[in-house]
C-alpha positions in Angstrom: 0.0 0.0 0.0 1.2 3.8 -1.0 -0.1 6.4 0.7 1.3 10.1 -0.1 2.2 12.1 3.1 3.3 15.4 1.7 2.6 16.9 -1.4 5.0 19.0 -3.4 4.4 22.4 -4.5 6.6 22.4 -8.2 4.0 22.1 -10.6 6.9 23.0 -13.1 10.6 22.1 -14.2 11.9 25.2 -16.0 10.6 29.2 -15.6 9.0 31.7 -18.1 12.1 33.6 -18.0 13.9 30.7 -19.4 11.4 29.7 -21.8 11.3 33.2 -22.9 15.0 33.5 -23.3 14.6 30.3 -25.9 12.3 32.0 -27.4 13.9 35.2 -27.4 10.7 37.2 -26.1 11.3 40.3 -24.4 7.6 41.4 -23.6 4.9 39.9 -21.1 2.2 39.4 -23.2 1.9 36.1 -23.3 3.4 35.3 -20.0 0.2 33.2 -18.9 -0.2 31.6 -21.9 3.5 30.1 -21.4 3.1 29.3 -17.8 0.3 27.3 -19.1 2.4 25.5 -21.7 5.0 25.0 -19.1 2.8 23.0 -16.7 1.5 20.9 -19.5 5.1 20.1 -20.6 6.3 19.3 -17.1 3.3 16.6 -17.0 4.2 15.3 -19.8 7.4 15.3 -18.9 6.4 13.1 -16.1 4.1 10.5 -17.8 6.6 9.9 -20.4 9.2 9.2 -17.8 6.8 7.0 -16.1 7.3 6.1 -12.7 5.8 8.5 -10.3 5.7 12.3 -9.9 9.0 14.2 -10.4 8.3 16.4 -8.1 10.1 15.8 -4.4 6.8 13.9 -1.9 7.2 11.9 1.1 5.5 8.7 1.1 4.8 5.8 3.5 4.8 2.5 1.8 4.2 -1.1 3.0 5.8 -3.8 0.7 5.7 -7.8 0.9 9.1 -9.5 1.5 10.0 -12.2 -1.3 12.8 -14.3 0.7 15.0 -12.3 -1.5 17.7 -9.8 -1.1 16.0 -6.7 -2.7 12.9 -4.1 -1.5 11.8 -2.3 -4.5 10.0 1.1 -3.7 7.3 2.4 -6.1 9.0 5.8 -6.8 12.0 7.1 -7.3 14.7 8.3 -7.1 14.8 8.4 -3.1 16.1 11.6 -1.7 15.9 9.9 1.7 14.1 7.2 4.0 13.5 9.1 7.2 11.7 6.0 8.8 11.4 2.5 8.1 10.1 -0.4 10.2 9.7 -4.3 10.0 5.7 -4.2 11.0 3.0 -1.6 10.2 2.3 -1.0 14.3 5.4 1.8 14.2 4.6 1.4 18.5 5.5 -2.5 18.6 7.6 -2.3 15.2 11.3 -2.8 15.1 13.0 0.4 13.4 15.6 -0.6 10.7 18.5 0.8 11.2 20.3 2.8 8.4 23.7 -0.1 8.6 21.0 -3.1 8.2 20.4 -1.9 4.8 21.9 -0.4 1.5 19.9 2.1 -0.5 20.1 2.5 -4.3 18.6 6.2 -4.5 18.0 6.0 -8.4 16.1 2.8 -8.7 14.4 2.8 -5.3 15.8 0.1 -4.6 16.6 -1.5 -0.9 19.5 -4.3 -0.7 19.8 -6.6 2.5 22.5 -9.9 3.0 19.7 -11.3 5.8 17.1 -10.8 2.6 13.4 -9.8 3.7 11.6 -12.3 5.0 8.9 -13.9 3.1 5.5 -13.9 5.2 2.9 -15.4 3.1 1.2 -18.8 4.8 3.2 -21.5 4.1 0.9 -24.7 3.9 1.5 -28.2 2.0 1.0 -28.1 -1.9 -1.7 -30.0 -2.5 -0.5 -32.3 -5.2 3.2 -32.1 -4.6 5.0 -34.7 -3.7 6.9 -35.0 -1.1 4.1 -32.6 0.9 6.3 -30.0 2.2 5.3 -26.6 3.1 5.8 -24.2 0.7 4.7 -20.5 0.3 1.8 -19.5 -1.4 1.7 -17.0 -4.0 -0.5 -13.8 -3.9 -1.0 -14.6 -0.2 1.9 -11.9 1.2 1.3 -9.9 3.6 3.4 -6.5 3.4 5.3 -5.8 7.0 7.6 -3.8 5.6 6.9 -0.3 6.3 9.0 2.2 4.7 9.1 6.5 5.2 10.5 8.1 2.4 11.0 11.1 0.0 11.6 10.7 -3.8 11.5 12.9 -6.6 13.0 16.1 -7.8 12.9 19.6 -6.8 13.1 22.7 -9.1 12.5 25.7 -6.8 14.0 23.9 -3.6 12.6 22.5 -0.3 11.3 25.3 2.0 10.0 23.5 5.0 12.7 21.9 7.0 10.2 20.5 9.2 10.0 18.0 6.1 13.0 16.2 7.3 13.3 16.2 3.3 17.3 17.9 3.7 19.0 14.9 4.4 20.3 13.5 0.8 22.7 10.3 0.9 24.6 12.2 3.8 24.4 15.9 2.1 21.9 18.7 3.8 21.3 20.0 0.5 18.0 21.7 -0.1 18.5 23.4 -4.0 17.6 22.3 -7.1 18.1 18.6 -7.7 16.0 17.9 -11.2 18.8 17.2 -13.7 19.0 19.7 -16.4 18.1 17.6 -19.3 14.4 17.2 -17.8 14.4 20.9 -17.7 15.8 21.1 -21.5 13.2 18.3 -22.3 10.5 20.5 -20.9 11.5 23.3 -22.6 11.6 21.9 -26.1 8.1 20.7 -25.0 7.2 24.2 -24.5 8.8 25.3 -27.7 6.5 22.6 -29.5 3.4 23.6 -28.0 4.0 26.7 -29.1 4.5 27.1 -32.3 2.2 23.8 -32.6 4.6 21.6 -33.7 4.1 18.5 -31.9 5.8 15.9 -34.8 3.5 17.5 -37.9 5.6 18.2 -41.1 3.1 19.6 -43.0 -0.7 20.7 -42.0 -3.4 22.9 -44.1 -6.0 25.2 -43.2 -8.6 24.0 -45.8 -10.2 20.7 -45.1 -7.7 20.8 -41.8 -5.4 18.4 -44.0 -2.8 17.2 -41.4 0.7 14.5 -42.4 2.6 13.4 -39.7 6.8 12.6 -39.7 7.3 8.9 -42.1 10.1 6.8 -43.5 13.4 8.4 -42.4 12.0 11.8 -40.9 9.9 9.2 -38.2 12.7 7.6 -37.1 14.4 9.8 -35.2 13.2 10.4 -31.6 11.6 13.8 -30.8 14.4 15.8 -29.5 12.3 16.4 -25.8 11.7 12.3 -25.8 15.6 11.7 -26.4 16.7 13.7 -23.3 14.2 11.8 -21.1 14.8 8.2 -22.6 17.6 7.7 -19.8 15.1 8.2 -17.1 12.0 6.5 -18.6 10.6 3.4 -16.4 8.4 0.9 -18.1 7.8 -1.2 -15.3 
């Protein structure tokens, strides 16, 4: 189970200013309409990537243990576990200390030489033979109760209170998107635009419309090629 505990407040990965700068637009008069575009492009941004906002949230998860070494989070990458417990009663629970486990911040992913336990029923297979026990599948139970924040920031972290500082042993509270995302989403803007969004050729009569082909389609969209090293299909 996922439950979000904090919300973030960047709705966008790049500024008007910037976008304006691309653009090379020295007026305000179409300041909104550019916000606009850059909140579209900054979710787009994050459902092409795929796995979870971008923005910086704190979560509290409960995951099922497999028998094997690994704890996979839902989102990612973790900027830092501030609790994390081996039952979902955090007043009986054990607390997991931070040298019981290893933490790979950019796939979310928690490592363990004791492994995490696996804590579905085990009972006799019914046709096996010989009868031993043996887990049964879809039956887990998820013990595992994890604190975390993952995600980016643009603007920065203003509410220590958070406990969102702490970042693989840094205090670091800036900017931490990388700046390709913010290129991506730029270009994004750029497309939206000047309506550009993959269309070679369009007409006003009839509202005739051809689309990229042959050797022009095979080429990623420039935006889509910055983000391919982040996107998650799983």
């Amino acid at each position: 189970m996922l439950t979000l505990t904090t919300s973030s407040t960047d709705a966008q990965f790049t500024t008007t200013a910037a976008v304006k700068t691309l653009l090379g637009i020295t007026d305000t008069a179409d300041d909104a309409l550019l916000d606009s575009y850059i909140t579209q492009a900054s979710r787009w941004a994050e459902n092409y990537i795929g796995h979870g906002p971008l923005s910086a949230q704190s979560y509290r998860e409960t995951a099922a243990g497999f028998g094997g070494r690994n704890l996979q989070l839902s989102h990612r990458p973790v900027r830092a576990i501030t609790g994390f417990w081996d039952a979902t009663d955090t007043g009986t629970a054990t607390t997991m200390l931070t040298t019981e486990y290893r933490l790979d911040a950019d796939v979310g992913m928690l490592s363990r030489d004791a492994g995490w336990a696996w804590d579905a029923p085990g009972v006799p297979r019914p046709f096996a033979l010989p009868l031993a026990a043996a887990y049964w599948a879809g039956e887990e139970a998820e013990p595992w109760m994890v604190d975390y924040v993952a995600g980016w920031t643009y603007s920065g972290l203003s509410t220590a209170s958070d406990n969102w500082s702490t970042v693989q042993g840094t205090t670091s509270t800036g900017r931490t998107v990388p700046e390709d995302i913010e290129l991506a989403v730029q270009l994004r803007v750029l497309a939206l635009q000047s309506g550009d969004l993959g269309v070679v050729e369009r007409s006003v009569g009839d509202l005739r419309v051809k689309y990229q082909s042959g050797d022009e389609g095979s080429r990623m969209d420039p935006a889509e090629e910055l983000l391919a090293p982040y996107r998650s299909f799983a």
